[in-house]
PDB file of N, CA, C and O in Angstrom, chain B, residues numbered from 101:
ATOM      1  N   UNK B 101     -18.620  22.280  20.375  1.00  0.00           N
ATOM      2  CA  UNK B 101     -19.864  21.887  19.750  1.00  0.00           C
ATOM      3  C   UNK B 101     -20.657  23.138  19.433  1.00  0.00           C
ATOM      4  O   UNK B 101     -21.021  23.866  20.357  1.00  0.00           O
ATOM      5  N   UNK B 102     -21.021  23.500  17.830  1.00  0.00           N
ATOM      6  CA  UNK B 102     -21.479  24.074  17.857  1.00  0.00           C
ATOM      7  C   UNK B 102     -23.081  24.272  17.469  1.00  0.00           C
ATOM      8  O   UNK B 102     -23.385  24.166  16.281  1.00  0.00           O
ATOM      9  N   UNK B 103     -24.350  24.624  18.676  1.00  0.00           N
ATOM     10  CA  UNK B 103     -25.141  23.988  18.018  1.00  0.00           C
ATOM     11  C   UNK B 103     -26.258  25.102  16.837  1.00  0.00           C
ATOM     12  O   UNK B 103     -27.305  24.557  16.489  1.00  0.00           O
ATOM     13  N   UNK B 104     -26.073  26.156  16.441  1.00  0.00           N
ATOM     14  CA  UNK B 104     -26.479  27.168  15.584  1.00  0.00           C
ATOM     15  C   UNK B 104     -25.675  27.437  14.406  1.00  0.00           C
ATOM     16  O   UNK B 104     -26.357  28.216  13.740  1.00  0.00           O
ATOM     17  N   UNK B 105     -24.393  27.164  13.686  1.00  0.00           N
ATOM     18  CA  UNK B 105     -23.485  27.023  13.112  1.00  0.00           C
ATOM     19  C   UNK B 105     -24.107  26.672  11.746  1.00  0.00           C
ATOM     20  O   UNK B 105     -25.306  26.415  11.854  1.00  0.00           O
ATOM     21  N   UNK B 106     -23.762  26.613  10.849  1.00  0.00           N
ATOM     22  CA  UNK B 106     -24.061  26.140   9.094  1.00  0.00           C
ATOM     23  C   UNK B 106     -23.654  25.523   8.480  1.00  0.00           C
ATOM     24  O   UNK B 106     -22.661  25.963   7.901  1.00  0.00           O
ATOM     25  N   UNK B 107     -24.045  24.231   8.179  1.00  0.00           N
ATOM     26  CA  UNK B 107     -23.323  22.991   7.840  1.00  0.00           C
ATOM     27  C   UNK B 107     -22.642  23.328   6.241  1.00  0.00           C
ATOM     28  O   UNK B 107     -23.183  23.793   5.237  1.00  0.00           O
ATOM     29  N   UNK B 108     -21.331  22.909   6.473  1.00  0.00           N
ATOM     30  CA  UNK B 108     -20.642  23.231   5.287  1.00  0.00           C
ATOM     31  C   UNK B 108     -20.428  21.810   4.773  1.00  0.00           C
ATOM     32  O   UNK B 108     -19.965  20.846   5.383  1.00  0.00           O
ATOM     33  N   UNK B 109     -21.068  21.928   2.941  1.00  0.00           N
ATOM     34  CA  UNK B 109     -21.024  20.786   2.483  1.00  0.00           C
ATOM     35  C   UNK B 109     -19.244  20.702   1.975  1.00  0.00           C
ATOM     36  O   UNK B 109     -18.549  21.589   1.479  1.00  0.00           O
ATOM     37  N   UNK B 110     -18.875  19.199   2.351  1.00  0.00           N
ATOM     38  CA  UNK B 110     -17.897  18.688   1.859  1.00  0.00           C
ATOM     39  C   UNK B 110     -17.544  19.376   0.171  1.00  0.00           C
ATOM     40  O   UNK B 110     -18.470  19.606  -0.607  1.00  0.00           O
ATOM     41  N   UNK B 111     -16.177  19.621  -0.172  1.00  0.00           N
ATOM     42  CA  UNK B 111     -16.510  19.751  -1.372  1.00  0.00           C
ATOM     43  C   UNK B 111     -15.543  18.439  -1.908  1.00  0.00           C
ATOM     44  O   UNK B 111     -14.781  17.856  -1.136  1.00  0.00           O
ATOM     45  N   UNK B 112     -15.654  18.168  -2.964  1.00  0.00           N
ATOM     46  CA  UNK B 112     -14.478  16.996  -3.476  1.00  0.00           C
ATOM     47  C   UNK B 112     -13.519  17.630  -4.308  1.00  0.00           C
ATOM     48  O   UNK B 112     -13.702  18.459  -5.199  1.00  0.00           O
ATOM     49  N   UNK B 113     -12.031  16.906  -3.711  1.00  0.00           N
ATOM     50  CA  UNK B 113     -10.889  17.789  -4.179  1.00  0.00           C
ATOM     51  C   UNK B 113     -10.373  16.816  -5.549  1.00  0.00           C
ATOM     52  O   UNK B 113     -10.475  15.591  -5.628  1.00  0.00           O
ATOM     53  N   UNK B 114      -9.932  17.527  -6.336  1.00  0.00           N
ATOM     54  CA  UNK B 114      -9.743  17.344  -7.030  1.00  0.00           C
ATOM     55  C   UNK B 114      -8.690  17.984  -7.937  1.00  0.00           C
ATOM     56  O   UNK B 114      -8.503  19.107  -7.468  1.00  0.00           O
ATOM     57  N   UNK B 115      -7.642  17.748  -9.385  1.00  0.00           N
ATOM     58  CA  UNK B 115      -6.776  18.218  -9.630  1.00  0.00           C
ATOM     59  C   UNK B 115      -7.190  19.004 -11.376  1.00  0.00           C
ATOM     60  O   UNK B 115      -6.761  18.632 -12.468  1.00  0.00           O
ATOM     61  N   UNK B 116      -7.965  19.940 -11.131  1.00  0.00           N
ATOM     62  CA  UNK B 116      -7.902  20.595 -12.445  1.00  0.00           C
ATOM     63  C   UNK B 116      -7.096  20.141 -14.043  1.00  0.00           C
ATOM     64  O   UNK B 116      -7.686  19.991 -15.113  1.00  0.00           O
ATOM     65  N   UNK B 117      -5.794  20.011 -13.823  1.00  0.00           N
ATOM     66  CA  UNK B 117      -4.781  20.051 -14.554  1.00  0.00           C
ATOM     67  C   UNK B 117      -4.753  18.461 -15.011  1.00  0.00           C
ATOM     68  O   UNK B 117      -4.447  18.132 -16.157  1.00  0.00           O
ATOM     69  N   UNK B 118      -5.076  17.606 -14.078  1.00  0.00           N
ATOM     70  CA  UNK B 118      -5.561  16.504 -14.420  1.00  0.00           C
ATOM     71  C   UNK B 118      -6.959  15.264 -14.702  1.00  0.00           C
ATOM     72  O   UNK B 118      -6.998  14.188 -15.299  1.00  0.00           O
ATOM     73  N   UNK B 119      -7.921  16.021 -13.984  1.00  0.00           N
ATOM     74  CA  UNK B 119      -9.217  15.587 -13.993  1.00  0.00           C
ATOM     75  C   UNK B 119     -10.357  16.657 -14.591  1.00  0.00           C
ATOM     76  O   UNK B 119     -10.474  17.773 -14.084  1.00  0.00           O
ATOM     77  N   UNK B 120     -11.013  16.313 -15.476  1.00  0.00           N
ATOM     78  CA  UNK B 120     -12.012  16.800 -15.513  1.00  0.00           C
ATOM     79  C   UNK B 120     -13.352  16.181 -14.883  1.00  0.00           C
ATOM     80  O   UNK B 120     -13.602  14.984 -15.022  1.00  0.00           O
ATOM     81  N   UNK B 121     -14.331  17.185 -14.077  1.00  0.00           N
ATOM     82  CA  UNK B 121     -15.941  17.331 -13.737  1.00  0.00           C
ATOM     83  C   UNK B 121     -16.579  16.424 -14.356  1.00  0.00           C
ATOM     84  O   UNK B 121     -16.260  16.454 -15.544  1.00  0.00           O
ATOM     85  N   UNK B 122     -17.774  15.155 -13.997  1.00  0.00           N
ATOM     86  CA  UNK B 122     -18.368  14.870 -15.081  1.00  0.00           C
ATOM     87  C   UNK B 122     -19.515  14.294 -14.376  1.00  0.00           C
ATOM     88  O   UNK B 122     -19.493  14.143 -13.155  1.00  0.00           O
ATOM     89  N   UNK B 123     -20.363  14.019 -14.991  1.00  0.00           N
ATOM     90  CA  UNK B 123     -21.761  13.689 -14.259  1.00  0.00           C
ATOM     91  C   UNK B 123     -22.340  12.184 -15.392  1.00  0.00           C
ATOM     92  O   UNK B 123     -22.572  12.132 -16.599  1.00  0.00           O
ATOM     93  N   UNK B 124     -22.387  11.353 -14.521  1.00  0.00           N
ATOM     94  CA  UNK B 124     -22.908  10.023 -15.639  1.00  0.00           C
ATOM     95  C   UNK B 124     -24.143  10.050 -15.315  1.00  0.00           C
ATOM     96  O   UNK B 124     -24.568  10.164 -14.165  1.00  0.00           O
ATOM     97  N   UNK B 125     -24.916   9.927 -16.504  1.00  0.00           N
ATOM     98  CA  UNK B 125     -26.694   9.777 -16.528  1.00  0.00           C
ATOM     99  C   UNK B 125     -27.199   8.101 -16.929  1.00  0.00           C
ATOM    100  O   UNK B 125     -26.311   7.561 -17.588  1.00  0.00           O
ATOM    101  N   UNK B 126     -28.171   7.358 -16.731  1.00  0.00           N
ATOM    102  CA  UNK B 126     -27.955   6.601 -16.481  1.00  0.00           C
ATOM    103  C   UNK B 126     -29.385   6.477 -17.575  1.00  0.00           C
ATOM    104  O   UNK B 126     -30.445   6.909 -17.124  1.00  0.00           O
ATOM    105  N   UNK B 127     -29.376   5.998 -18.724  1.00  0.00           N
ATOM    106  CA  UNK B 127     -30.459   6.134 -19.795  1.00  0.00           C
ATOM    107  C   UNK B 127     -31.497   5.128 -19.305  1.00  0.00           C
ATOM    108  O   UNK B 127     -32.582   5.299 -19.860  1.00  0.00           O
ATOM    109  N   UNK B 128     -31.482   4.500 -18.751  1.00  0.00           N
ATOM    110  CA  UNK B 128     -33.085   3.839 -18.412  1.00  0.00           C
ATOM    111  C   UNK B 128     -33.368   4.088 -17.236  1.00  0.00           C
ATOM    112  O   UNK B 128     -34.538   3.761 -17.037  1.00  0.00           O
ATOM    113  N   UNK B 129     -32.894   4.503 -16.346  1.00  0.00           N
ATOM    114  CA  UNK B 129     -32.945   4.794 -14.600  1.00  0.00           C
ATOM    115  C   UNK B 129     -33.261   5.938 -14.686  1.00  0.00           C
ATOM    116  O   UNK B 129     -34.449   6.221 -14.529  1.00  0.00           O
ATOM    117  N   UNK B 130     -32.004   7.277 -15.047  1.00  0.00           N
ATOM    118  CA  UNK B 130     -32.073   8.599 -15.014  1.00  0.00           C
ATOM    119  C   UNK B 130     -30.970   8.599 -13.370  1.00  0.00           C
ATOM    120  O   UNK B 130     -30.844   9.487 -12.527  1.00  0.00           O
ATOM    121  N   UNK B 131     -30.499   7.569 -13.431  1.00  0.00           N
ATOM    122  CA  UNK B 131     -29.580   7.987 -12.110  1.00  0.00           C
ATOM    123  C   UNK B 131     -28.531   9.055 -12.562  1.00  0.00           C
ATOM    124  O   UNK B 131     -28.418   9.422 -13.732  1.00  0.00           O
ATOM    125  N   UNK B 132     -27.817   9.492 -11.581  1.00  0.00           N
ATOM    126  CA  UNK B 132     -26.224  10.414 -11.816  1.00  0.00           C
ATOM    127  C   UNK B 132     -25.434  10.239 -10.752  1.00  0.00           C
ATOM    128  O   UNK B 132     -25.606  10.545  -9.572  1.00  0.00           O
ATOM    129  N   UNK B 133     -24.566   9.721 -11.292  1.00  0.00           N
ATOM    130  CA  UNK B 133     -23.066   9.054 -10.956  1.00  0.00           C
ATOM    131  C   UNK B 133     -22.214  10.728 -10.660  1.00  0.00           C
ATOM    132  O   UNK B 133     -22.485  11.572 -11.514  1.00  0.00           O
ATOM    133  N   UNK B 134     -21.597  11.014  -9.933  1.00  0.00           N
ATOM    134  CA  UNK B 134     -20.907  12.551 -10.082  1.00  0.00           C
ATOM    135  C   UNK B 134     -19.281  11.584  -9.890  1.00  0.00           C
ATOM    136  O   UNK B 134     -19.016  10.655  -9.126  1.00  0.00           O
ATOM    137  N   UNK B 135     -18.483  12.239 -10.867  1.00  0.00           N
ATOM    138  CA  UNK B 135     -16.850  11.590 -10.144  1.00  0.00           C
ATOM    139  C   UNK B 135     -15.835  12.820 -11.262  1.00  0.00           C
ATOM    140  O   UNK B 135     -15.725  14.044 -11.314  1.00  0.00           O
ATOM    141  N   UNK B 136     -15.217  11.564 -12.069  1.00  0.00           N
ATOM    142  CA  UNK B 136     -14.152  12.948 -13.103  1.00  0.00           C
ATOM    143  C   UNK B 136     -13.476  11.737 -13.602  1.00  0.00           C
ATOM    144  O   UNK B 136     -13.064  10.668 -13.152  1.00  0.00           O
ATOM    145  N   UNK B 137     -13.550  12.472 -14.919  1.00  0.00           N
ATOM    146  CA  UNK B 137     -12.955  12.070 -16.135  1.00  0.00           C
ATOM    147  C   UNK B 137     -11.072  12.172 -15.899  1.00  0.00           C
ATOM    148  O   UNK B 137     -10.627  13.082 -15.200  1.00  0.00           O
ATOM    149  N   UNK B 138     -10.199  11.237 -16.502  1.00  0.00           N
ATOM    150  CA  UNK B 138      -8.860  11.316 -16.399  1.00  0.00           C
ATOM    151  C   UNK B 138      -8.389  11.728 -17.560  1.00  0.00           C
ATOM    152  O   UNK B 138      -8.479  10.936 -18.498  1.00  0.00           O
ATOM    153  N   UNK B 139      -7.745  13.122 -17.805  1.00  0.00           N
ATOM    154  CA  UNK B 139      -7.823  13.683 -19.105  1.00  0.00           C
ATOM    155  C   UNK B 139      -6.273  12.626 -19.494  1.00  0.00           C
ATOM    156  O   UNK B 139      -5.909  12.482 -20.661  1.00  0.00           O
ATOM    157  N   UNK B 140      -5.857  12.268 -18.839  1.00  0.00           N
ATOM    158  CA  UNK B 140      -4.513  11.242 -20.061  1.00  0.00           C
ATOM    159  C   UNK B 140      -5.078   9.893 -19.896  1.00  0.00           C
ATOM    160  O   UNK B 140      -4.566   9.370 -20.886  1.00  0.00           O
ATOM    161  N   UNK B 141      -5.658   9.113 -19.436  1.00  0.00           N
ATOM    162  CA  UNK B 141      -6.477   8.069 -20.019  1.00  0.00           C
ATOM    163  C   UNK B 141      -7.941   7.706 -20.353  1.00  0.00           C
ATOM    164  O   UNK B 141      -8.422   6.645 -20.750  1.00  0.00           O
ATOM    165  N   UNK B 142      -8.543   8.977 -20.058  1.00  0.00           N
ATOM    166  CA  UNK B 142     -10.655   9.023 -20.565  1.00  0.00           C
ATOM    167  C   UNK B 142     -11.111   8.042 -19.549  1.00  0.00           C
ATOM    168  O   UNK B 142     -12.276   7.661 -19.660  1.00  0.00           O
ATOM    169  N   UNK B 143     -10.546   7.667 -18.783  1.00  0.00           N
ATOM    170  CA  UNK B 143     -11.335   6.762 -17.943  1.00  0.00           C
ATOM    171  C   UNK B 143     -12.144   7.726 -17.161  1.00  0.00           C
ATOM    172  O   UNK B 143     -11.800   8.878 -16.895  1.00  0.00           O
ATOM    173  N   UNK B 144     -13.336   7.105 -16.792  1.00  0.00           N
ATOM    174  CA  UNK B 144     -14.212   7.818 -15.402  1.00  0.00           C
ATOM    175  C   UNK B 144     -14.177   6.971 -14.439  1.00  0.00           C
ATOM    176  O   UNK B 144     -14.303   5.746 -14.418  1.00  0.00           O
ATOM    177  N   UNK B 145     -13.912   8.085 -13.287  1.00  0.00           N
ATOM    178  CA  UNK B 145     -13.825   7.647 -11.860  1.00  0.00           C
ATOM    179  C   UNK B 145     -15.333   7.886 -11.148  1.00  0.00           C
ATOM    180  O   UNK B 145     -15.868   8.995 -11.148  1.00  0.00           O
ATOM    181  N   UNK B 146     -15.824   6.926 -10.659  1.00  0.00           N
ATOM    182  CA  UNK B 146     -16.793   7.399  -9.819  1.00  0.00           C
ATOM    183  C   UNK B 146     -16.770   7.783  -8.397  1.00  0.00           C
ATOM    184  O   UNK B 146     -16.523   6.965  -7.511  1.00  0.00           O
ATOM    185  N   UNK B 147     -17.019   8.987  -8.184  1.00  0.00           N
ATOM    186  CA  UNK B 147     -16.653   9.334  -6.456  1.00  0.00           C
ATOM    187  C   UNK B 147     -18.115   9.704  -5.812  1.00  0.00           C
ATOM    188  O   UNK B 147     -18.036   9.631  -4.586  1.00  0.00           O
ATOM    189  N   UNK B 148     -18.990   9.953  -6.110  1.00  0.00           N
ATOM    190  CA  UNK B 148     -20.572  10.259  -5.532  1.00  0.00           C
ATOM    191  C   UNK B 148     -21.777  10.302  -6.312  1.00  0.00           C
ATOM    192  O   UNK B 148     -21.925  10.845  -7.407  1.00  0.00           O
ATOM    193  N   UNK B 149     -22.840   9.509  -5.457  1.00  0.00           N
ATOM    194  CA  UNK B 149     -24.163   9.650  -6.350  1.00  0.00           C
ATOM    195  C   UNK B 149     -24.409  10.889  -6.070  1.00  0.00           C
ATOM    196  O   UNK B 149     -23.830  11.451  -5.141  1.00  0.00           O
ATOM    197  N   UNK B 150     -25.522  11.638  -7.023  1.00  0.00           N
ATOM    198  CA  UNK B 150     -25.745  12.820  -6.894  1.00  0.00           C
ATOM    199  C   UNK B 150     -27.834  13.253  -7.550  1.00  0.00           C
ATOM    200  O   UNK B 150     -28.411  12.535  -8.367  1.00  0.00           O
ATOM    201  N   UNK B 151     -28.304  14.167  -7.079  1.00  0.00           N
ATOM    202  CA  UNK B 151     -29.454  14.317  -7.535  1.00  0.00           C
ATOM    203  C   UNK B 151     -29.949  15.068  -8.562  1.00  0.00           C
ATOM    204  O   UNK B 151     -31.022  15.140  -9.162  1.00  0.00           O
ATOM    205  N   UNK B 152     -28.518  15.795  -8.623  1.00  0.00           N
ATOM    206  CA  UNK B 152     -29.124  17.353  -9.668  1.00  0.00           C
ATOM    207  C   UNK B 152     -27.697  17.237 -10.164  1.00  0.00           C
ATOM    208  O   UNK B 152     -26.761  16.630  -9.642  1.00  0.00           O
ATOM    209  N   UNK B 153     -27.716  17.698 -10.890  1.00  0.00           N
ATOM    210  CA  UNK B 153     -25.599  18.214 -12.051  1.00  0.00           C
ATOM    211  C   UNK B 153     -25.948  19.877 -10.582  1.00  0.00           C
ATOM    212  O   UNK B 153     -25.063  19.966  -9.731  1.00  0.00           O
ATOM    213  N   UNK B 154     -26.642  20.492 -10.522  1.00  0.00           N
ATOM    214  CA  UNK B 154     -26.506  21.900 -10.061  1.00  0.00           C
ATOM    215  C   UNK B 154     -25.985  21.365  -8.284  1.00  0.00           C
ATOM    216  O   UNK B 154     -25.695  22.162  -7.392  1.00  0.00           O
ATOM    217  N   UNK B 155     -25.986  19.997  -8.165  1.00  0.00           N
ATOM    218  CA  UNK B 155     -25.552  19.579  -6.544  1.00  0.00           C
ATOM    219  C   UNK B 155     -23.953  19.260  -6.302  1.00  0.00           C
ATOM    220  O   UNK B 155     -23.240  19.593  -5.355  1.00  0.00           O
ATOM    221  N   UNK B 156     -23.657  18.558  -7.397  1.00  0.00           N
ATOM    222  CA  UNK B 156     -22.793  18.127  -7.738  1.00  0.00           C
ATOM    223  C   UNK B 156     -21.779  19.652  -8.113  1.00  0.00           C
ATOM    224  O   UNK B 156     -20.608  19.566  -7.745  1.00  0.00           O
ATOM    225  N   UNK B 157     -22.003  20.366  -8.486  1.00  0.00           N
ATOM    226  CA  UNK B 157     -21.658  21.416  -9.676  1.00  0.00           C
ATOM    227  C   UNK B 157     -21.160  22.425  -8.143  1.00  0.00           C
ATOM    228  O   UNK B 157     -20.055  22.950  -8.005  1.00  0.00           O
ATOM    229  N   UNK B 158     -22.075  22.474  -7.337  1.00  0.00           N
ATOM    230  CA  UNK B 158     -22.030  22.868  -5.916  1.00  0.00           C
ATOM    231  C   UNK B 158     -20.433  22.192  -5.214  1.00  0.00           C
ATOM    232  O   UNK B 158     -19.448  22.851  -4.880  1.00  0.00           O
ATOM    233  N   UNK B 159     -20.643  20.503  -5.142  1.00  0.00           N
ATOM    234  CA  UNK B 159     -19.530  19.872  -4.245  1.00  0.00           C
ATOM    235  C   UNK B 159     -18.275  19.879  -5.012  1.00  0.00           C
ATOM    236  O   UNK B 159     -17.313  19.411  -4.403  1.00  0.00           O
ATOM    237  N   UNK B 160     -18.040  20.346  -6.334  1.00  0.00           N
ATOM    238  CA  UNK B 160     -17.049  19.971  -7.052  1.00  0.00           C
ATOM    239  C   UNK B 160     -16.289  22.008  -7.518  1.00  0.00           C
ATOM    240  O   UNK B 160     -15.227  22.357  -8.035  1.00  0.00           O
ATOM    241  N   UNK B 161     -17.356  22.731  -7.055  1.00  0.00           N
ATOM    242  CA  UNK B 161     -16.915  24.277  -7.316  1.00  0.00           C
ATOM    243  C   UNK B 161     -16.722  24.410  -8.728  1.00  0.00           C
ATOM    244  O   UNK B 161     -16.628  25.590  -9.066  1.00  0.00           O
ATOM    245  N   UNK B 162     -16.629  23.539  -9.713  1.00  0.00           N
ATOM    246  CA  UNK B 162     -16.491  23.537 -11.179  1.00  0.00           C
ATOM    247  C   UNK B 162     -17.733  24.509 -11.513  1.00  0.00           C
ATOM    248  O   UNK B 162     -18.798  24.608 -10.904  1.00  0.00           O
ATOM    249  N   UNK B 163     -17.222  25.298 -12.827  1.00  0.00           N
ATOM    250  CA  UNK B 163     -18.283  25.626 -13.705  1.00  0.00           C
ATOM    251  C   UNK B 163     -18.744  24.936 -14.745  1.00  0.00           C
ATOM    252  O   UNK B 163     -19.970  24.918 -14.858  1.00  0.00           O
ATOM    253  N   UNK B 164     -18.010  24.269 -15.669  1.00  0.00           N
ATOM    254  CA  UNK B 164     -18.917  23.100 -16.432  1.00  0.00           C
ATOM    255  C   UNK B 164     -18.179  21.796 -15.818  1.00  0.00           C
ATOM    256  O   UNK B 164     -17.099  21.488 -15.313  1.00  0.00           O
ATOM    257  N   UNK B 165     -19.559  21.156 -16.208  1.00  0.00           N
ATOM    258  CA  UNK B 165     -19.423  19.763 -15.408  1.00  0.00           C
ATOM    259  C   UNK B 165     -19.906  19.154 -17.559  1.00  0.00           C
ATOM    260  O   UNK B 165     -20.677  19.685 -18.357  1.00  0.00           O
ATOM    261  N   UNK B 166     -19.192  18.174 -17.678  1.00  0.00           N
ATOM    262  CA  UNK B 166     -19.503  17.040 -19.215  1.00  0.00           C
ATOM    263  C   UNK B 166     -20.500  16.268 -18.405  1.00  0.00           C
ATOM    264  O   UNK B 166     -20.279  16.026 -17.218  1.00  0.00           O
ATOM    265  N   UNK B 167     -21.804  15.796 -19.131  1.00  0.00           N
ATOM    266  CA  UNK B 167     -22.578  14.869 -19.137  1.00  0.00           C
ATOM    267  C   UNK B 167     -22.121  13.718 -20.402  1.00  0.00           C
ATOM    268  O   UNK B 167     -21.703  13.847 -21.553  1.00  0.00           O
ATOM    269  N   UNK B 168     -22.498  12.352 -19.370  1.00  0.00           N
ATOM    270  CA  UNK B 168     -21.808  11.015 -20.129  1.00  0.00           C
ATOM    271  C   UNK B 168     -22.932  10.402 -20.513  1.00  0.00           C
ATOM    272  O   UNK B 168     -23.721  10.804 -19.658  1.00  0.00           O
ATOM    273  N   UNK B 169     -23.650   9.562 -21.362  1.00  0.00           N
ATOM    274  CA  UNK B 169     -24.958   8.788 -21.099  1.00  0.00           C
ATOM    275  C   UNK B 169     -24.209   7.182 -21.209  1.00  0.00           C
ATOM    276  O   UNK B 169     -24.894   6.170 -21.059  1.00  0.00           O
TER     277      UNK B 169
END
């Protein structure tokens, strides 16, 4: 147990070669959905709500993240 230690945020794994980063915005709310796009069928997966694209952008280590509306 460590109790002075630095909480390391989860990151979400994911397969480059097959998923792309994406952040869904939510046009009358302003919510964001964080998950990834399936580059051979365009579907979006949703895997976490999120507060900022720069939080998300954090748990996912990606440099661009696509915004969806």
């Amino acid at each position: 147990m460590a109790l002075f230690s630095k909480k390391r945020e989860p990151k979400l794994p994911y397969d480059p070669a097959r998923q792309q980063p994406a952040v869904r915005r939510s046009i009358c709310t302003g919510e964001l959905t964080g998950g990834f796009i399936d580059r051979e069928t365009g579907r979006f997966h949703e895997a976490v709500l999120v507060r900022s694209i720069e939080e998300f952008r954090r748990l996912t280590g990606a440099d661009e993240i696509t915004t969806i509306y």
